[in-house]
N, C-alpha and C positions, 0 to 999 in steps of 0.2 A: 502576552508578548514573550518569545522566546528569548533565553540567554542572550547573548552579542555573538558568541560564538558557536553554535548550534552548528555541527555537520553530523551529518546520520550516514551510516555506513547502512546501504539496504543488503543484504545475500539472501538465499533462499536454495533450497534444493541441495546439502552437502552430501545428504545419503552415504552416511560412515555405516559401514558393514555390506555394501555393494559391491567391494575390489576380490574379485576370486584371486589369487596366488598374491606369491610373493612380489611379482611385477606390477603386478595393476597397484598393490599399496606403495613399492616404490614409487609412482607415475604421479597416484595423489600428493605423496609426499614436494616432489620438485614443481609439481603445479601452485600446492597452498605455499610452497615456501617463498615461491615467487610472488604471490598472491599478496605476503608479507612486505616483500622486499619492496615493492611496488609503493605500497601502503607507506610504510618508512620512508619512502623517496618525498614523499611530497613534502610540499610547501607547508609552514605551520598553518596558514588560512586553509586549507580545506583538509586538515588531519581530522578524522573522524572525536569526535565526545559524544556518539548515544549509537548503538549496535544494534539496531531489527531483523530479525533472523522469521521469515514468513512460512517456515516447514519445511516438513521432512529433511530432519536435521540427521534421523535414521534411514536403514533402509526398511527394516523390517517390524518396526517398534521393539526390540530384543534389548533385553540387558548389555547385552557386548558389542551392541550399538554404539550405546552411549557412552559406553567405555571408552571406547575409542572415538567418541565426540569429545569427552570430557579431558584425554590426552591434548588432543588439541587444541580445546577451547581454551582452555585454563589458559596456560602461556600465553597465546596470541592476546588475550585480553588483558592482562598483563605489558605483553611488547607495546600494545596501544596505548593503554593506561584508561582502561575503561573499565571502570566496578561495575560487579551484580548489577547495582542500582541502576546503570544506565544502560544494560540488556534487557531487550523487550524478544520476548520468543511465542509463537503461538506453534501447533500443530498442527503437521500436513498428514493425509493419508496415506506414506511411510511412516510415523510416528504411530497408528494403530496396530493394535494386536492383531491380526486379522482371523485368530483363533476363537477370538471375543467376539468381534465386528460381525462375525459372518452367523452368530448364533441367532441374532435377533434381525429382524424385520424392519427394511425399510418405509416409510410412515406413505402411505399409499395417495394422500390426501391433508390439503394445508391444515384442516381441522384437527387430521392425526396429529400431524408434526407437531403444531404448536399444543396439543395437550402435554404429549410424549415431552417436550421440548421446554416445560414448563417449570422452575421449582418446585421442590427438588427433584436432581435430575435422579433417573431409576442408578443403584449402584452398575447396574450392567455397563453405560455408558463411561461410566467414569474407572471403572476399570479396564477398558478397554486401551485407555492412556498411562493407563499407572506406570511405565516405565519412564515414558516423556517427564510426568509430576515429577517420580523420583528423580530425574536427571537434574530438572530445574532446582526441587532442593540440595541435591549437592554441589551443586555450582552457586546456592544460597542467592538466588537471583529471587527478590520478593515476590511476593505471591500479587497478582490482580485483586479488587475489591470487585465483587459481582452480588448482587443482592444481601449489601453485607458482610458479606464471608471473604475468605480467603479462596483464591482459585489458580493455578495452574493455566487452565483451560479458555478460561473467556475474563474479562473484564475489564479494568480501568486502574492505569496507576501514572503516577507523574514522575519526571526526573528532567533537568538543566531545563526545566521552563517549557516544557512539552508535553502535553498529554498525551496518552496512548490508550486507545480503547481493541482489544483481542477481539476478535472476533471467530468463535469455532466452525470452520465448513464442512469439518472433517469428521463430526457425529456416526455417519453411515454411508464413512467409508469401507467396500470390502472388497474392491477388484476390477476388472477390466472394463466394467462395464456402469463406474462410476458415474459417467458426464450425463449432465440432465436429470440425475437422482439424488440430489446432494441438498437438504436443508438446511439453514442456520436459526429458521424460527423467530416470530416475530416476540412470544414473549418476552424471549430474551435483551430485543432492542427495546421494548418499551420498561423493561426496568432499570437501562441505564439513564432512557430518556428522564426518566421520574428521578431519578438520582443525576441530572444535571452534567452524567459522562458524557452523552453524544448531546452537543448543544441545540436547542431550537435553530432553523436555518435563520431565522432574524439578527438571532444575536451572535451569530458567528466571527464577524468583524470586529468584537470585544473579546471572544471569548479567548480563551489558552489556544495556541496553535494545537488543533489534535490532530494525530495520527488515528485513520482505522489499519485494520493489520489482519488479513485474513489469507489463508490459501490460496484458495482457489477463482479464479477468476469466474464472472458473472455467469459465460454458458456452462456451466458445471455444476449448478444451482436448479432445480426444477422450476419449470415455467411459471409455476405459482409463486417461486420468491424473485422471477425474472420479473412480472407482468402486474399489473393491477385488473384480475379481469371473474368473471365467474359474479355469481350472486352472493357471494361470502363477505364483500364489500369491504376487502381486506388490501391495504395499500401494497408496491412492489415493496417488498424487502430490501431490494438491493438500491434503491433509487435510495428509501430511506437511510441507509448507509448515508449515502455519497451527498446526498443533501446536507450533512451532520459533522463534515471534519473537512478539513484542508489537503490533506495530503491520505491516498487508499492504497497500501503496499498486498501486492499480492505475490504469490509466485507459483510452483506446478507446471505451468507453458513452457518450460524451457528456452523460452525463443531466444529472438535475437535483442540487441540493445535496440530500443527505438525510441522516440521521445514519448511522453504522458499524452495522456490525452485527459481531456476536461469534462468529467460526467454531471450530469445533469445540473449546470451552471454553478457546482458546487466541488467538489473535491479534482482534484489530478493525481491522477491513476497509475501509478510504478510499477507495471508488471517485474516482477525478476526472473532473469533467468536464473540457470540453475549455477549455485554456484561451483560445484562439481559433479560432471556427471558421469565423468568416465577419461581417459586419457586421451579420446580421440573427438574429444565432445567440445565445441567451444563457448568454454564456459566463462559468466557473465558475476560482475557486483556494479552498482551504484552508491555516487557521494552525492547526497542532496543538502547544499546550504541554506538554510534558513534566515531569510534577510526581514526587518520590517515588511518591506512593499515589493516582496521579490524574491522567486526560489531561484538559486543556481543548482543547475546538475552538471554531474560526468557519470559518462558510461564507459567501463572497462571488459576489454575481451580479452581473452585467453586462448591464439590461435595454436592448435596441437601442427598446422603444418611448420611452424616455424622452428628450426633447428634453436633458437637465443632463449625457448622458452620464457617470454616474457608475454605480461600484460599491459596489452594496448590499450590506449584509450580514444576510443571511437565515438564518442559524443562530447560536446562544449557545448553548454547553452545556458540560457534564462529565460526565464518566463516572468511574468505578473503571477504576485502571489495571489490563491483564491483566500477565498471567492471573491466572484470579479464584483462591481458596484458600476452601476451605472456612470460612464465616462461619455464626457461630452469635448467637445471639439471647440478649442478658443483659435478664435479667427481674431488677428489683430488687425489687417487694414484688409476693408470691405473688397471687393472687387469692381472694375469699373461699372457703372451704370447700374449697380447692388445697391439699393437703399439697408439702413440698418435694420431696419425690422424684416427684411429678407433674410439678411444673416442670424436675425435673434432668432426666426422660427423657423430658419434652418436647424441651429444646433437645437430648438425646442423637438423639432421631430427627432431628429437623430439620439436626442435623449429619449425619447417615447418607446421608439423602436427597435432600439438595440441595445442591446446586454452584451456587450465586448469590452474587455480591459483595454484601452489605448496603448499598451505595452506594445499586446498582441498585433495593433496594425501598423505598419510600415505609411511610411508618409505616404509614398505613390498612390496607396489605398486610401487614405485617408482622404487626399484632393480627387481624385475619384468620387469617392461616396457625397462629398461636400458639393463639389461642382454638381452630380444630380438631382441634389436635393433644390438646390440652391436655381437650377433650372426649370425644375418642377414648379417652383414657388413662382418663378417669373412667367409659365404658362398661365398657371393662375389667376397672376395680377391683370395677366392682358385680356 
């Protein structure tokens, strides 16, 4: 059960060392200051207490990147009042070397990947990040627990009642021609399994609310970690994610705000846009509250036509928190000429059959679905 007071600030995509001149960093400057100002305005219920930051926090994994990440991040998380401890960061494919990335060979075949992808991982890989690492420790933001160890890169740590499990997509990143070639490996999820980070889907309904937290969204993954298919009789990677946590932050899309979507009757999906991508870019954060029986969001934009320089917010909503549980329909007075055991093995189908949270349907649907079951049954009878 999360805190009481749980709101997650999702960003993604600040790519600090991207602004050529003097102009373009003044431009980030009154974009994030707004970005602040924004943040500061709100209401004490939906002030951020836990910071997820989904990559490329750099533009080019560079030392003077981070630099100038760590200019900014310091203070801002400060103005929030939010410690290390409740900054969760993984790396995007700005955050690689690409001087490292591009020496070694992407894994041609899920057999490669998950050997290559195995404990311990080749020093190649993991230098390949070593600026990101070193960022993270001087921001003293604790390290992930992944087979044990201390990581930067992938794994599992807690804070205000939330778990978070990293997820690396960014291994064999090296350029233009990334999407569809991008591993995360399965051994890697089956040793959080074995370590109780990513829950069984059964027992998800008890467990800690967890976050998965990865770059890169689904088509950006080779078809072997999209699919369950071939004679290797090896599960989708990415299914196994989303079966395994409540809530899947990704970002890289740049896109626009839109709501979550619900993958595979298991997690709801936070694409993020970027949160800056340039001064003519309209860039995106999310607030996700964390309720017993219920997320709230908002999505904020950052329109560059706008002379006030300010951030809109273009989404209000809730949803049913996952995963969903089997929801059944209470009918209080029968309908005319409806015997009761019409209505019992009505809502008995509609329990059989559907896997929807009752949040999710609107009564109109509701009496809809009900009336034709409810008709069906009376065919039946006669």
């Amino acid at each position: 059960m999360p805190d009481p007071e749980v709101v997650i600030l999702h960003i993604s995509d600040l790519h600090f060392g991207c602004d050529k001149g003097e102009a373009a960093v003044a431009s980030r400057h009154v974009a994030l200051r707004a970005f602040e100002e924004t943040l500061s305005s709100l209401e004490a219920l939906w002030r951020p207490t836990v910071l997820c930051i989904s990559g490329d926090i750099a533009w080019a994994g560079k030392r003077g990147d981070y630099e100038k990440a760590l200019k900014w991040l310091k203070p801002f998380l400060n103005r929030l009042n939010i410690t290390p401890n409740h900054l969760f960061l993984c790396p995007g494919n700005h955050d690689v070397k690409r001087g490292i990335s591009t020496t070694y060979e992407r894994p041609t075949t899920a057999a490669i990947a998950d050997r290559v992808l195995s404990p311990p991982l080749a020093q190649q890989y993991l230098r390949a990040f070593a600026e990101f690492s070193n960022f993270c420790r001087t921001l003293r933001v604790p390290p992930y627990t992944f087979n044990n160890r201390p990581s930067h890169l992938i794994g599992y740590r807690t804070a205000g009642g939330i778990a978070v499990c990293t997820v690396n997509s960014s291994w064999f990143c090296q350029g233009d021609d990334d999407k569809g070639q991008l591993w995360i490996g399965q051994p890697q999820i089956r040793l959080m399994e074995r370590d109780r980070h990513l829950p069984n889907p059964k027992d998800l309904a008890t467990a800690p609310f967890t976050v998965v937290m990865t770059h890169h969204p689904k088509e950006w993954l080779r078809d072997e970690e999209q699919h369950a298919f071939g004679d290797a009789n090896r599960s989708c990677t990415f299914d196994d994610l989303t079966r395994r946590c409540h809530i899947l932050f990704t970002g890289h899309a740049h896109g626009q705000p839109r709501r979550p979507d619900r993958l595979t009757e298991g997690a709801m999906h936070f694409n993020g846009g970027a949160a800056y991508a340039g001064a003519s870019y309209r860039n995106t954060f999310s607030l996700i509250k964390v309720l017993p029986e219920e997320l709230q969001y908002r999505h904020y934009e950052y329109d560059p036509r706008s002379s006030d320089r300010t951030w809109l917010k273009v989404l209000d909503s809730t949803t049913a928190r996952p995963p969903a549980t089997r929801s059944g329909l209470r009918v209080e007075t029968p309908a005319s000429g409806t015997s009761s055991r019409n209505i019992e093995s009505a809502v008995e189908i509609f329990n059989a059959d559907m896997i929807l949270p009752s949040a999710w349907i609107d009564r109109e649907t509701q009496a809809k679905a009900l009336s034709e079951i409810l008709l069906a049954e009376s065919d039946k009878a006669a």
